[in-house]
C-alpha positions in Angstrom: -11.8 13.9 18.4 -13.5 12.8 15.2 -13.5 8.9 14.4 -10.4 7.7 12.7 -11.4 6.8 9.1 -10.8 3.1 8.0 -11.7 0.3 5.4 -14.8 0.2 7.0 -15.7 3.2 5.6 -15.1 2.7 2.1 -18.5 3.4 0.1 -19.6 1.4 -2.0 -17.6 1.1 -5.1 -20.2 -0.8 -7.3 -20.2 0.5 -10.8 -16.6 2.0 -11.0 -14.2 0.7 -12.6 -10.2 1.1 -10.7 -6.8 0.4 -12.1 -4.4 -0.2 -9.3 -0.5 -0.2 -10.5 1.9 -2.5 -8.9 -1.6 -4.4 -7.2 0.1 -8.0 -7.4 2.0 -7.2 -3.9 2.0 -5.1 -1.1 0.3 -1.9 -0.5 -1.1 -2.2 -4.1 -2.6 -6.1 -3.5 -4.0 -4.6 -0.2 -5.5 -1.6 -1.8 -7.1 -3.7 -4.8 -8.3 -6.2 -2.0 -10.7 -3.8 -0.5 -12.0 -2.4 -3.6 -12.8 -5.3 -4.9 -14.8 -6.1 -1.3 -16.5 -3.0 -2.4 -17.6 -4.1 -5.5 -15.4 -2.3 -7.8 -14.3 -3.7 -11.3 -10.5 -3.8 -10.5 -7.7 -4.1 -12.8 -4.3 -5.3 -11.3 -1.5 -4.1 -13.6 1.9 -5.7 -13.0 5.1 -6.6 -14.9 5.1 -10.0 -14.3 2.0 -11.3 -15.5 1.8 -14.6 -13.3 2.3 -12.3 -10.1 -1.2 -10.7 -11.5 -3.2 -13.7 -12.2 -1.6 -15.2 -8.5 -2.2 -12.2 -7.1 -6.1 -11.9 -8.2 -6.4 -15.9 -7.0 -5.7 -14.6 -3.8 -8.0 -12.0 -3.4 -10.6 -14.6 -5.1 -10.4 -17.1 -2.0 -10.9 -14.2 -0.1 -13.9 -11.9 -1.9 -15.1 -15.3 -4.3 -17.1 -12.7 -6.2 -14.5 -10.0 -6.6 -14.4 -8.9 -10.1 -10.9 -8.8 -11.4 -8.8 -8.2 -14.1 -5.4 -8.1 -15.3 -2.7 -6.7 -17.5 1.0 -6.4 -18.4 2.4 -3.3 -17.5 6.0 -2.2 -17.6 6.3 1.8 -15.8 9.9 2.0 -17.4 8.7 0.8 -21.0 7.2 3.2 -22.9 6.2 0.4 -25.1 4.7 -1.7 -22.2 3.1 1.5 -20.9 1.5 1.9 -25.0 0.2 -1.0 -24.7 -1.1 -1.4 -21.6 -3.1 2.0 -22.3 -4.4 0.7 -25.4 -6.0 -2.3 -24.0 -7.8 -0.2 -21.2 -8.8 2.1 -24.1 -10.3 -0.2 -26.6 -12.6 -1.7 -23.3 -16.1 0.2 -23.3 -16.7 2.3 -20.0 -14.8 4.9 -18.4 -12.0 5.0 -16.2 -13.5 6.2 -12.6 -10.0 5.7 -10.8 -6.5 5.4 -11.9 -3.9 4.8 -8.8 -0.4 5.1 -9.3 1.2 3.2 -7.1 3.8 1.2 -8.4 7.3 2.0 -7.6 11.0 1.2 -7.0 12.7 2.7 -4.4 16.5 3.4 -3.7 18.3 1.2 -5.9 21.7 0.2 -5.0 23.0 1.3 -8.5 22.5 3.4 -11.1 20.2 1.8 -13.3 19.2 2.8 -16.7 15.4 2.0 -18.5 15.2 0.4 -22.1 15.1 4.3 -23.5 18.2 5.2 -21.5 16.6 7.0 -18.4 17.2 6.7 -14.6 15.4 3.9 -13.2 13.9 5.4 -10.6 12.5 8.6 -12.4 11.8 5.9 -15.1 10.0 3.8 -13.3 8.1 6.7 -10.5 8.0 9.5 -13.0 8.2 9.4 -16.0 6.2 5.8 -16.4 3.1 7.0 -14.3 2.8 10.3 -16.4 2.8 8.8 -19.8 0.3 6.1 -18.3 -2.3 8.7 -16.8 -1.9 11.2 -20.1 -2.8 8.5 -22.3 -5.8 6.8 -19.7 -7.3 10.4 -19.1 -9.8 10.8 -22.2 -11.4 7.5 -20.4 -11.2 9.2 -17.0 -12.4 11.9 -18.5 -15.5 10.0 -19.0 -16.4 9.2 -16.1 -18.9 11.1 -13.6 -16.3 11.4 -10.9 -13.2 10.8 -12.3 -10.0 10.5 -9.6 -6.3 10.1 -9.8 -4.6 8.6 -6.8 -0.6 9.2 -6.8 1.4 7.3 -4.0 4.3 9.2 -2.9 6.3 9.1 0.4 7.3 11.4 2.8 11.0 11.5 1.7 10.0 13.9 -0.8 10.8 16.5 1.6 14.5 15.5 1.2 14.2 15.2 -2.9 14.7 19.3 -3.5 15.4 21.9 -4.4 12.7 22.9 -7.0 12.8 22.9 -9.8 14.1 19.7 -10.1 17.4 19.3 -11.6 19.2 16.2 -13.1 15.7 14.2 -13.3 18.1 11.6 -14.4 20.9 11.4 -12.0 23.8 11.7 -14.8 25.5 14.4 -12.4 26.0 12.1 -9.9 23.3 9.1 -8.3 23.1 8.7 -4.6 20.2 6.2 -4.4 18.3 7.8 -1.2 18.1 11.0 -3.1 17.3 10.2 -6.5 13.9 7.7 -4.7 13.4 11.3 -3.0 13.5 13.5 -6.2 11.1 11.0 -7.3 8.7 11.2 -4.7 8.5 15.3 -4.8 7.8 14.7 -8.3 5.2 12.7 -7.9 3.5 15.6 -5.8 4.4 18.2 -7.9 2.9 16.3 -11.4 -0.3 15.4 -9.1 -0.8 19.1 -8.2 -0.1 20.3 -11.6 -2.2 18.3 -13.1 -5.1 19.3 -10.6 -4.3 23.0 -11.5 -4.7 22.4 -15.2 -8.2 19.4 -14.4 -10.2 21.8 -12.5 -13.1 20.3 -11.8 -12.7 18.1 -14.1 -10.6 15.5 -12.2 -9.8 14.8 -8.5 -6.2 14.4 -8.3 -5.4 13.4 -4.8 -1.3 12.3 -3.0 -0.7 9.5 -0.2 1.6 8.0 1.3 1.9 4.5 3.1 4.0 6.1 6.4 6.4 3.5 7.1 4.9 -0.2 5.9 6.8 -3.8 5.3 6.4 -4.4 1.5 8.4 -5.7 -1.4 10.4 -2.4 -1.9 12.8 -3.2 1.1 14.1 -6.1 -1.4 16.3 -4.4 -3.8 17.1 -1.1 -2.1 20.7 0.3 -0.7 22.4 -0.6 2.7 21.6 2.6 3.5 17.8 2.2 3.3 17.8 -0.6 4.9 19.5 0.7 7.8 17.0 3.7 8.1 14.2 0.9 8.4 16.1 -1.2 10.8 16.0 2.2 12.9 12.8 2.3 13.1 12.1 -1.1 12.6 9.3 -1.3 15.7 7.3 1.4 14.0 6.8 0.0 11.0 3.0 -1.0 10.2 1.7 -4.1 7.7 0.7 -3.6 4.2 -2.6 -3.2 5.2 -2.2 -0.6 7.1 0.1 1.1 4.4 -2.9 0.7 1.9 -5.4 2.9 4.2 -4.4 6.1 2.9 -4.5 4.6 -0.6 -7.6 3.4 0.4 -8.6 7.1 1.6 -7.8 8.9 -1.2 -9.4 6.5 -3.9 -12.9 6.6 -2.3 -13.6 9.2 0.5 -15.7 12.4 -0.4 -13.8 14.4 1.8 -10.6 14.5 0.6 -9.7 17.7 -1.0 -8.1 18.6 -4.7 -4.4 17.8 -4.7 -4.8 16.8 -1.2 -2.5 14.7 0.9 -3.1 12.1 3.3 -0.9 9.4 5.1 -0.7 7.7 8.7 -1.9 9.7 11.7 -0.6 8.4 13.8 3.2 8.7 15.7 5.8 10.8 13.5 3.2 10.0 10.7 4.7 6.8 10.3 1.9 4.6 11.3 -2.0 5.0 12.1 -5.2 5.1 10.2 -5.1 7.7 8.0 -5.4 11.6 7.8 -4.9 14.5 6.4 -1.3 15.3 6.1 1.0 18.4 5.1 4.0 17.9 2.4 7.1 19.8 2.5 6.6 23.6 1.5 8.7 23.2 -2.0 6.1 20.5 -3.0 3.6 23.5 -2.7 5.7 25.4 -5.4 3.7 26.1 -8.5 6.2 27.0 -11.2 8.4 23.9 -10.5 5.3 21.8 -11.2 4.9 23.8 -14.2 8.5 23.3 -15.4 8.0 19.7 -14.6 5.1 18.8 -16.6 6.8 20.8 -19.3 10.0 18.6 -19.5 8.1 14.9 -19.1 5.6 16.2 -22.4 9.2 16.9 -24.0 10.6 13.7 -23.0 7.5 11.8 -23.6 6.2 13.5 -26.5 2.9 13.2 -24.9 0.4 16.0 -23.0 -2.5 15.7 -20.4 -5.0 16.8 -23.1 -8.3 18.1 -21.4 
Protein backbone atom coordinates (compact mmCIF):
# COMPACT_ATOMS: atom_id res chain seq x y z
CA UNK A 1 0.00 0.00 0.00
CA UNK A 2 1.51 3.32 -1.06
CA UNK A 3 2.09 5.99 1.80
CA UNK A 4 -0.94 8.06 2.57
CA UNK A 5 -0.30 11.63 1.32
CA UNK A 6 -0.28 14.46 4.11
CA UNK A 7 0.70 18.14 4.99
CA UNK A 8 3.92 16.88 5.16
CA UNK A 9 4.14 16.53 1.81
CA UNK A 10 3.22 19.83 0.58
CA UNK A 11 6.22 21.18 -1.74
CA UNK A 12 7.36 24.00 -1.34
CA UNK A 13 5.09 26.80 -2.24
CA UNK A 14 7.67 29.70 -2.32
CA UNK A 15 7.09 32.08 -5.11
CA UNK A 16 3.23 31.39 -5.69
CA UNK A 17 0.91 33.39 -4.96
CA UNK A 18 -2.78 31.57 -3.47
CA UNK A 19 -6.19 32.99 -2.84
CA UNK A 20 -8.12 30.91 -0.44
CA UNK A 21 -12.00 31.89 -0.23
CA UNK A 22 -13.81 31.64 3.02
CA UNK A 23 -9.85 31.26 4.68
CA UNK A 24 -10.94 33.20 7.97
CA UNK A 25 -12.45 29.76 9.52
CA UNK A 26 -12.53 26.34 9.10
CA UNK A 27 -11.36 24.14 6.32
CA UNK A 28 -10.39 27.41 4.52
CA UNK A 29 -8.14 28.89 7.78
CA UNK A 30 -6.60 25.39 7.87
CA UNK A 31 -5.86 25.18 4.20
CA UNK A 32 -4.25 28.85 4.21
CA UNK A 33 -2.34 27.79 7.36
CA UNK A 34 -0.24 25.27 5.59
CA UNK A 35 0.35 27.27 2.64
CA UNK A 36 1.49 29.87 4.27
CA UNK A 37 4.08 27.18 6.31
CA UNK A 38 5.02 26.53 2.79
CA UNK A 39 5.94 29.82 1.93
CA UNK A 40 3.24 30.79 -0.26
CA UNK A 41 1.96 34.56 -0.59
CA UNK A 42 -1.63 33.85 0.67
CA UNK A 43 -4.61 36.02 0.39
CA UNK A 44 -7.56 35.25 2.86
CA UNK A 45 -10.80 36.53 1.33
CA UNK A 46 -13.70 36.84 3.60
CA UNK A 47 -16.94 38.88 4.13
CA UNK A 48 -16.30 40.05 7.27
CA UNK A 49 -13.12 41.83 7.13
CA UNK A 50 -12.12 41.63 10.94
CA UNK A 51 -12.64 37.66 10.72
CA UNK A 52 -9.67 38.16 7.95
CA UNK A 53 -7.25 40.27 9.69
CA UNK A 54 -8.15 37.82 13.14
CA UNK A 55 -7.89 35.14 11.19
CA UNK A 56 -4.29 35.95 9.59
CA UNK A 57 -3.14 36.99 13.42
CA UNK A 58 -3.71 33.58 14.10
CA UNK A 59 -1.83 31.92 11.67
CA UNK A 60 1.00 34.74 12.45
CA UNK A 61 1.60 33.41 16.07
CA UNK A 62 1.83 30.29 14.50
CA UNK A 63 4.11 30.71 11.07
CA UNK A 64 5.56 34.55 12.44
CA UNK A 65 6.82 34.83 8.94
CA UNK A 66 3.78 33.79 7.03
CA UNK A 67 3.11 36.21 4.29
CA UNK A 68 -0.47 37.21 4.36
CA UNK A 69 -3.00 39.19 2.95
CA UNK A 70 -6.46 40.12 2.99
CA UNK A 71 -9.65 41.29 1.29
CA UNK A 72 -13.35 41.84 1.35
CA UNK A 73 -15.15 39.47 -0.51
CA UNK A 74 -18.91 38.86 -0.77
CA UNK A 75 -19.68 35.29 -3.18
CA UNK A 76 -23.43 36.49 -3.35
CA UNK A 77 -22.46 40.24 -4.44
CA UNK A 78 -21.68 40.62 -7.67
CA UNK A 79 -20.49 44.01 -6.58
CA UNK A 80 -18.32 42.63 -3.79
CA UNK A 81 -17.16 39.89 -6.14
CA UNK A 82 -16.07 43.16 -8.85
CA UNK A 83 -14.32 44.47 -6.54
CA UNK A 84 -12.56 42.05 -4.89
CA UNK A 85 -11.28 40.93 -8.53
CA UNK A 86 -10.20 44.26 -9.27
CA UNK A 87 -7.88 44.59 -6.35
CA UNK A 88 -6.20 41.21 -7.09
CA UNK A 89 -5.98 42.50 -10.76
CA UNK A 90 -4.39 45.84 -10.30
CA UNK A 91 -1.50 43.79 -7.88
CA UNK A 92 1.57 42.93 -10.23
CA UNK A 93 2.24 38.99 -10.50
CA UNK A 94 0.14 36.20 -11.50
CA UNK A 95 -2.41 34.28 -9.84
CA UNK A 96 -0.73 30.59 -9.37
CA UNK A 97 -3.82 29.21 -7.34
CA UNK A 98 -7.37 30.30 -6.92
CA UNK A 99 -9.38 27.89 -4.33
CA UNK A 100 -12.90 28.16 -4.07
CA UNK A 101 -13.86 27.19 -1.07
CA UNK A 102 -16.25 29.27 0.55
CA UNK A 103 -19.76 28.18 0.96
CA UNK A 104 -23.14 28.01 2.73
CA UNK A 105 -24.73 24.99 3.17
CA UNK A 106 -28.43 23.93 3.71
CA UNK A 107 -30.16 26.96 4.82
CA UNK A 108 -33.15 26.66 6.80
CA UNK A 109 -35.04 29.12 4.44
CA UNK A 110 -35.23 30.23 1.27
CA UNK A 111 -32.95 32.97 1.05
CA UNK A 112 -32.54 35.42 -1.73
CA UNK A 113 -28.96 37.42 -2.73
CA UNK A 114 -28.85 41.34 -3.27
CA UNK A 115 -29.63 40.53 -7.21
CA UNK A 116 -32.59 38.24 -6.31
CA UNK A 117 -30.92 34.67 -6.65
CA UNK A 118 -31.04 31.58 -4.32
CA UNK A 119 -28.60 31.88 -1.76
CA UNK A 120 -27.11 28.87 -2.00
CA UNK A 121 -26.55 28.87 -5.83
CA UNK A 122 -25.70 32.47 -5.09
CA UNK A 123 -23.31 32.10 -2.85
CA UNK A 124 -21.66 28.24 -4.21
CA UNK A 125 -22.29 28.89 -7.85
CA UNK A 126 -22.85 31.55 -9.26
CA UNK A 127 -20.33 33.72 -6.85
CA UNK A 128 -17.26 31.41 -7.42
CA UNK A 129 -17.81 31.55 -11.33
CA UNK A 130 -17.96 35.21 -11.76
CA UNK A 131 -14.86 35.37 -9.27
CA UNK A 132 -12.61 32.71 -11.23
CA UNK A 133 -13.77 34.23 -14.93
CA UNK A 134 -12.68 37.54 -13.95
CA UNK A 135 -9.20 36.26 -11.85
CA UNK A 136 -8.24 33.92 -14.91
CA UNK A 137 -6.29 36.39 -17.31
CA UNK A 138 -3.93 36.62 -13.92
CA UNK A 139 -4.00 32.79 -13.65
CA UNK A 140 -3.46 32.69 -16.95
CA UNK A 141 -0.14 34.16 -16.25
CA UNK A 142 1.19 32.09 -14.25
CA UNK A 143 3.64 29.00 -15.20
CA UNK A 144 1.28 26.47 -13.53
CA UNK A 145 -1.79 27.97 -13.03
CA UNK A 146 -4.54 25.74 -10.78
CA UNK A 147 -8.08 26.10 -9.78
CA UNK A 148 -9.09 24.24 -6.70
CA UNK A 149 -13.13 23.91 -6.36
CA UNK A 150 -14.38 22.42 -2.85
CA UNK A 151 -17.47 20.50 -3.30
CA UNK A 152 -19.02 17.65 -1.12
CA UNK A 153 -20.09 14.39 -1.69
CA UNK A 154 -23.84 15.22 -1.57
CA UNK A 155 -23.60 16.16 -4.99
CA UNK A 156 -24.57 12.76 -5.86
CA UNK A 157 -27.99 13.60 -4.41
CA UNK A 158 -28.17 17.22 -6.26
CA UNK A 159 -29.49 15.59 -9.94
CA UNK A 160 -30.67 15.06 -12.36
CA UNK A 161 -28.51 16.80 -15.11
CA UNK A 162 -29.00 19.26 -16.54
CA UNK A 163 -29.74 21.18 -13.68
CA UNK A 164 -33.07 22.58 -13.41
CA UNK A 165 -34.48 25.39 -11.21
CA UNK A 166 -30.69 26.61 -10.35
CA UNK A 167 -32.77 28.90 -8.15
CA UNK A 168 -35.14 26.94 -6.21
CA UNK A 169 -38.40 29.13 -7.34
CA UNK A 170 -40.24 25.66 -8.01
CA UNK A 171 -40.06 24.67 -4.70
CA UNK A 172 -36.63 24.95 -1.94
CA UNK A 173 -36.00 21.87 0.20
CA UNK A 174 -32.68 23.10 1.77
CA UNK A 175 -30.69 19.52 1.58
CA UNK A 176 -31.25 19.46 -2.07
CA UNK A 177 -30.75 22.86 -3.21
CA UNK A 178 -26.84 22.61 -0.94
CA UNK A 179 -26.74 19.31 -3.24
CA UNK A 180 -27.57 20.99 -6.65
CA UNK A 181 -24.92 23.28 -5.62
CA UNK A 182 -22.38 20.90 -5.00
CA UNK A 183 -22.88 18.88 -8.47
CA UNK A 184 -22.52 22.23 -9.95
CA UNK A 185 -19.53 22.91 -8.58
CA UNK A 186 -18.15 19.69 -10.38
CA UNK A 187 -19.68 20.17 -13.41
CA UNK A 188 -18.32 24.13 -13.86
CA UNK A 189 -14.76 22.67 -12.64
CA UNK A 190 -14.87 19.95 -15.37
CA UNK A 191 -16.14 22.28 -17.93
CA UNK A 192 -13.86 24.66 -17.48
CA UNK A 193 -10.91 21.99 -17.66
CA UNK A 194 -12.48 20.86 -20.97
CA UNK A 195 -12.39 24.39 -22.43
CA UNK A 196 -8.43 25.27 -20.33
CA UNK A 197 -6.65 22.42 -21.78
CA UNK A 198 -3.40 22.60 -20.75
CA UNK A 199 -3.71 25.71 -20.01
CA UNK A 200 -5.13 25.47 -16.39
CA UNK A 201 -5.37 22.58 -13.84
CA UNK A 202 -8.73 22.62 -12.58
CA UNK A 203 -8.94 20.08 -9.86
CA UNK A 204 -12.55 19.02 -7.10
CA UNK A 205 -12.28 18.03 -3.27
CA UNK A 206 -14.09 17.53 -0.76
CA UNK A 207 -13.63 17.77 3.06
CA UNK A 208 -15.53 14.11 3.86
CA UNK A 209 -17.38 14.72 6.89
CA UNK A 210 -15.32 17.68 9.08
CA UNK A 211 -16.65 20.09 12.26
CA UNK A 212 -16.65 23.69 10.74
CA UNK A 213 -18.76 26.75 10.79
CA UNK A 214 -21.32 25.44 8.18
CA UNK A 215 -23.10 23.29 10.87
CA UNK A 216 -24.21 26.96 12.35
CA UNK A 217 -26.91 28.07 10.12
CA UNK A 218 -28.15 24.92 8.39
CA UNK A 219 -31.66 22.94 8.63
CA UNK A 220 -32.77 20.46 11.48
CA UNK A 221 -32.52 18.07 9.04
CA UNK A 222 -28.75 18.58 8.45
CA UNK A 223 -28.05 18.61 11.60
CA UNK A 224 -29.61 15.45 12.29
CA UNK A 225 -27.58 13.68 9.46
CA UNK A 226 -24.35 14.88 11.40
CA UNK A 227 -25.54 13.85 14.75
CA UNK A 228 -25.83 10.31 12.87
CA UNK A 229 -22.69 10.17 12.27
CA UNK A 230 -21.48 12.39 14.69
CA UNK A 231 -18.32 9.78 15.84
CA UNK A 232 -17.00 9.94 12.30
CA UNK A 233 -16.62 13.27 11.86
CA UNK A 234 -12.82 14.46 11.55
CA UNK A 235 -11.39 18.23 12.57
CA UNK A 236 -10.86 21.04 10.24
CA UNK A 237 -7.58 19.99 9.67
CA UNK A 238 -8.20 16.97 8.55
CA UNK A 239 -11.12 18.40 6.29
CA UNK A 240 -8.37 20.78 4.72
CA UNK A 241 -6.05 17.71 3.50
CA UNK A 242 -7.78 17.19 0.30
CA UNK A 243 -7.80 20.93 -0.20
CA UNK A 244 -4.48 20.78 0.65
CA UNK A 245 -3.93 17.83 -1.99
CA UNK A 246 -5.41 19.28 -4.77
CA UNK A 247 -3.75 22.89 -4.45
CA UNK A 248 -0.09 21.47 -4.49
CA UNK A 249 0.41 17.83 -5.43
CA UNK A 250 1.86 17.00 -8.99
CA UNK A 251 -0.07 14.07 -9.16
CA UNK A 252 -3.41 14.97 -9.20
CA UNK A 253 -5.00 14.62 -12.49
CA UNK A 254 -7.23 17.41 -14.73
CA UNK A 255 -10.67 17.77 -13.27
CA UNK A 256 -9.64 15.28 -10.77
CA UNK A 257 -11.34 14.50 -7.45
CA UNK A 258 -9.95 13.74 -4.24
CA UNK A 259 -11.45 13.56 -0.60
CA UNK A 260 -10.88 11.33 2.69
CA UNK A 261 -9.75 7.76 2.19
CA UNK A 262 -10.53 6.66 4.68
CA UNK A 263 -14.07 4.83 6.17
CA UNK A 264 -17.27 5.56 3.84
CA UNK A 265 -14.93 8.37 2.58
CA UNK A 266 -15.91 10.41 5.36
CA UNK A 267 -12.62 10.69 7.12
CA UNK A 268 -8.74 9.89 6.36
CA UNK A 269 -5.86 11.43 4.67
CA UNK A 270 -6.75 11.98 1.39
CA UNK A 271 -7.16 10.17 -2.03
CA UNK A 272 -8.26 9.87 -5.02
CA UNK A 273 -12.02 9.68 -5.17
CA UNK A 274 -14.91 8.88 -7.75
CA UNK A 275 -18.09 11.46 -8.03
CA UNK A 276 -21.35 10.39 -8.96
CA UNK A 277 -21.72 9.23 -12.74
CA UNK A 278 -24.07 12.48 -13.74
CA UNK A 279 -21.20 14.69 -12.52
CA UNK A 280 -19.19 12.99 -15.41
CA UNK A 281 -21.98 14.27 -17.86
CA UNK A 282 -20.49 16.58 -20.41
CA UNK A 283 -23.40 18.43 -22.09
CA UNK A 284 -24.90 19.37 -18.65
CA UNK A 285 -21.59 21.06 -17.89
CA UNK A 286 -21.98 22.66 -21.16
CA UNK A 287 -25.46 23.91 -20.52
CA UNK A 288 -24.32 25.07 -17.17
CA UNK A 289 -21.55 27.25 -18.10
CA UNK A 290 -23.92 28.55 -20.72
CA UNK A 291 -26.70 29.81 -18.37
CA UNK A 292 -24.10 31.39 -15.43
CA UNK A 293 -22.30 33.62 -18.67
CA UNK A 294 -26.14 34.55 -19.36
CA UNK A 295 -26.77 35.34 -15.80
CA UNK A 296 -23.54 36.81 -15.17
CA UNK A 297 -22.85 38.48 -18.34
CA UNK A 298 -19.43 37.28 -18.02
CA UNK A 299 -17.28 34.27 -19.95
CA UNK A 300 -14.02 32.24 -19.02
CA UNK A 301 -12.10 34.02 -21.79
CA UNK A 302 -8.94 31.95 -22.72
Amino acid sequence: MSKAWTVKDIPSQAGKRIIVTGANSGIGWHAALELARAEAEVTIASRNEAKAAEAARRILAIAPNAKLKTGKLDLSDPASVKAFAESQLVLSGPIDVLVNNAGVMALPDRRESVDGHEMQFATNVLGPYRLTALLLPALLRSAAPRLVTVASGTHAMGGPVPIADLDSRQGYKPIKAYAKTKLANVLVARELQRRAGDRLLSVICHPGASKTNLFGDTSALMLLAAFAIYPLIQNAAMGAEPTLMAATSKDVKPGGYYGPGGFMRLRGHPAEDKTASLADDAEAGRILVEELERMSGIRFEF
